[in-house]
C-alpha positions in Angstrom: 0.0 0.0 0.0 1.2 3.6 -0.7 0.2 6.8 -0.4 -0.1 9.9 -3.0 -0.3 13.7 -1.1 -2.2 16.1 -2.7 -0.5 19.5 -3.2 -0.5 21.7 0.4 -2.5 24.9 0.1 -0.4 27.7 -0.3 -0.8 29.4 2.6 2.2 31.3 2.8 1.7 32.2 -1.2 -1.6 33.8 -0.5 -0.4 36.0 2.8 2.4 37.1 1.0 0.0 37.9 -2.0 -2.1 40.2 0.2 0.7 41.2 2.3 2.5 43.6 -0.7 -0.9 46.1 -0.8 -0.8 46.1 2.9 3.1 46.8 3.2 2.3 49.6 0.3 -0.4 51.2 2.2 2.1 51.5 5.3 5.1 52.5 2.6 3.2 55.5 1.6 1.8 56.3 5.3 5.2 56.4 7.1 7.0 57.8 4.1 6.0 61.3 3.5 9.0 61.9 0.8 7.1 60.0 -1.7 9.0 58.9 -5.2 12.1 61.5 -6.8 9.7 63.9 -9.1 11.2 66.6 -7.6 14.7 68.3 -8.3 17.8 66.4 -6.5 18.8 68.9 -3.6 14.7 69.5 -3.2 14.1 65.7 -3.0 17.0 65.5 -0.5 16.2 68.0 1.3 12.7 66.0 2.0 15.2 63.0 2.8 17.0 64.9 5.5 13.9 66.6 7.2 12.2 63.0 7.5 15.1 60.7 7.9 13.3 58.2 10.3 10.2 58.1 8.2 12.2 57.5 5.0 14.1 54.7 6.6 10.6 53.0 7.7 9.7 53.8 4.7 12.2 51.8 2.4 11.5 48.5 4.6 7.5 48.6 3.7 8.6 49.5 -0.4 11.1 46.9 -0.3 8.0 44.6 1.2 5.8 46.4 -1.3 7.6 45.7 -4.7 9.0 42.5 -3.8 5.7 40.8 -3.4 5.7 40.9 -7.0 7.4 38.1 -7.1 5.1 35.8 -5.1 2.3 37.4 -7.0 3.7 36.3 -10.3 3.7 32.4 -9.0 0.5 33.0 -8.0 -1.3 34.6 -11.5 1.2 31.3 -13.0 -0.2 28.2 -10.3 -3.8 30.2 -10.7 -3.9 30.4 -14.5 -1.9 27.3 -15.5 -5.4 25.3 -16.0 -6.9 27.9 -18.4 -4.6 30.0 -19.8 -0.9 28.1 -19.1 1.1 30.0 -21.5 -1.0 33.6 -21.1 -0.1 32.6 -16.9 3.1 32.1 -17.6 4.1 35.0 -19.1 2.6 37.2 -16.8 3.4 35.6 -13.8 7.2 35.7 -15.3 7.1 39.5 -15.7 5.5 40.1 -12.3 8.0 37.9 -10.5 10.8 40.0 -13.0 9.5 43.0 -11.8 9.8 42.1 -8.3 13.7 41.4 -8.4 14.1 44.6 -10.8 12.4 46.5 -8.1 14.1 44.9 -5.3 17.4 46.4 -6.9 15.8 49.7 -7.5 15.4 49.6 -3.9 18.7 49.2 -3.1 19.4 52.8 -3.5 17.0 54.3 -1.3 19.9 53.9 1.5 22.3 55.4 -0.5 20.0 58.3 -0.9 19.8 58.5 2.6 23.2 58.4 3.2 23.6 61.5 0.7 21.0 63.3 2.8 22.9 65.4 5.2 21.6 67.0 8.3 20.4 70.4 7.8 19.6 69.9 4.1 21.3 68.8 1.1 24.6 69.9 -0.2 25.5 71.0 -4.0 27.6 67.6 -3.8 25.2 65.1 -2.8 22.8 66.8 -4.9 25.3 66.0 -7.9 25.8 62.5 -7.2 22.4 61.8 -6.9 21.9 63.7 -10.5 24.5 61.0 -12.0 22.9 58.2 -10.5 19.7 59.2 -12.2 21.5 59.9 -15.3 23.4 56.9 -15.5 22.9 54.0 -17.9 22.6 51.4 -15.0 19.3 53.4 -13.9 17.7 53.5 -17.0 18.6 50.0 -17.7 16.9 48.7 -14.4 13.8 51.1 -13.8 12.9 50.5 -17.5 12.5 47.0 -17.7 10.7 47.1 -14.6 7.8 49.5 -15.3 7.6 47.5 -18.5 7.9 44.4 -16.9 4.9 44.8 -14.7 2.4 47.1 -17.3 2.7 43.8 -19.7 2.5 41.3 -17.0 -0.2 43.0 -15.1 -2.6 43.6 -18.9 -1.9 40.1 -19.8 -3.2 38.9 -16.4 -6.5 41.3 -17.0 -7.1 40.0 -20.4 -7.1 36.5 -19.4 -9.4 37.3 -16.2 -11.6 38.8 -18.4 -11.4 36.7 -21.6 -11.8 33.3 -19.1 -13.6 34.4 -15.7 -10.9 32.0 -13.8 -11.2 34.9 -11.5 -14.4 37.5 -11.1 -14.3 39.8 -13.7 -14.9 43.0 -11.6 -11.4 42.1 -10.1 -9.4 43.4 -14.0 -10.5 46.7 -13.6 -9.8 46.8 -9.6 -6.1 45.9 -10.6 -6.3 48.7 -13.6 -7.3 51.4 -11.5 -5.5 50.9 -8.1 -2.1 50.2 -10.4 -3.0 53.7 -12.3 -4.0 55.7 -8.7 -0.9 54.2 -6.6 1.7 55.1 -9.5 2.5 58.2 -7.4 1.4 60.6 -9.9 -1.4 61.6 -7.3 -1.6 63.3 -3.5 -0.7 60.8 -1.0 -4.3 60.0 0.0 -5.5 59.1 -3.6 -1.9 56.9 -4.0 -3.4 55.2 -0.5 -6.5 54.6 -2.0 -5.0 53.2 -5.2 -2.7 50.9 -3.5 -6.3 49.7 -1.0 -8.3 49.2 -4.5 -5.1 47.0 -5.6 -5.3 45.1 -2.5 -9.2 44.3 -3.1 -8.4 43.5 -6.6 -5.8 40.9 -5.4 -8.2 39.0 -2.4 -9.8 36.5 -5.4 -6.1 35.5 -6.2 -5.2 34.7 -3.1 -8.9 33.2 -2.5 -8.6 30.7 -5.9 -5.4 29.7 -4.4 -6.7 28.7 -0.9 -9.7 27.3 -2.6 -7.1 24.5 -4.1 -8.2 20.8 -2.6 -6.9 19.9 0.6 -3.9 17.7 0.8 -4.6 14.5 1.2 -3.4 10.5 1.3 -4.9 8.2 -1.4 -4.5 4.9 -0.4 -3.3 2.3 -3.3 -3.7 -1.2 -3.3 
């Protein structure tokens, strides 16, 4: 006699699924600097006067776009039955996006470290400039904005041409993408990043909703 297990539900998958909106809600809450759209020393300058909230800050983003990655095996395990090349391709370029933005990340000490106290300096402000500038920064930032538009319209194409999740979630994930792109004030970037986050509870609920794992005795 011998015994075949069913696959585990993927409770850790799922939490981390819903935990990026959550850790972007916080991100945006405890950092009141916001994304670079502002000048170098100006943006700095913001750095210095708020270093303790930029520091929080950077944990919850790095939490934020890293959840990418578990939210591209997700939209792959999720999709595979339907749409299995459709899934993987977008669960590849969310989970691409994820790394691409936990490297992007990686700067956000750097900055603060080129934040002095009392404001920035015409130095800092000038390294910061060439970091922007540089070739590296283009060549990581692009390919993750582009990364996780396509991933994130393939995903909404299949919802909506299959149903394998409800259909009112594709323009949930539209919206809160497009509202918590920072472009907006900080409370309509919070509200974008909450609309994400109900957008994303059927994922994480069709994932759950997999059969229990079980033994199937053999003779």
């Amino acid at each position: 006699m011998s015994t075949s297990p069913a696959p585990r539900k993927p409770y850790l998958l799922a939490a981390a699924v819903l935990a990026g909106p959550l850790a972007g809600v916080v991100w945006h809450l405890a950092d009141t600097v916001g994304l670079p759209r502002s000048e170098a020393a100006d943006y700095l300058a913001q750095v210095a006067a708020d270093r303790q909230g930029y520091a929080l800050g950077t944990v919850f983003y790095m939490a934020f776009v890293g959840s990418y990655i578990p939210s591209g095996l997700a939209v792959m395990r999720v999709l595979r039955d339907r749409a299995p090349l459709a899934g993987t391709i977008s669960g590849l370029l969310l989970a691409l996006a994820g790394v691409l933005g936990l490297i992007v990340s990686g700067m956000r000490p750097v900055v603060l470290g080129l934040a002095p106290e009392g404001g920035a300096v015409a130095e800092a402000a000038a390294a910061y400039e060439r970091y922007q500038d540089s070739a590296w920064f283009g060549g990581v930032m692009l390919p993750m904005l582009a990364s996780v538009v396509i991933g994130l319209v393939v995903q909404i194409a299949v919802i909506l041409r299959t149903g394998v999740l409800p259909r009112w979630t594709a323009p949930l994930l539209l919206a809160g993408f497009v509202l918590s792109s920072g472009e907006f004030s900080a409370a309509v970037t919070v509200l974008g990043v909450l609309v994400q986050l109900a957008g994303t509870v059927p994922l994480a609920a069709k994932l759950l909703a997999e059969p229990e794992a079980r033994s199937v005795a053999l003779a």
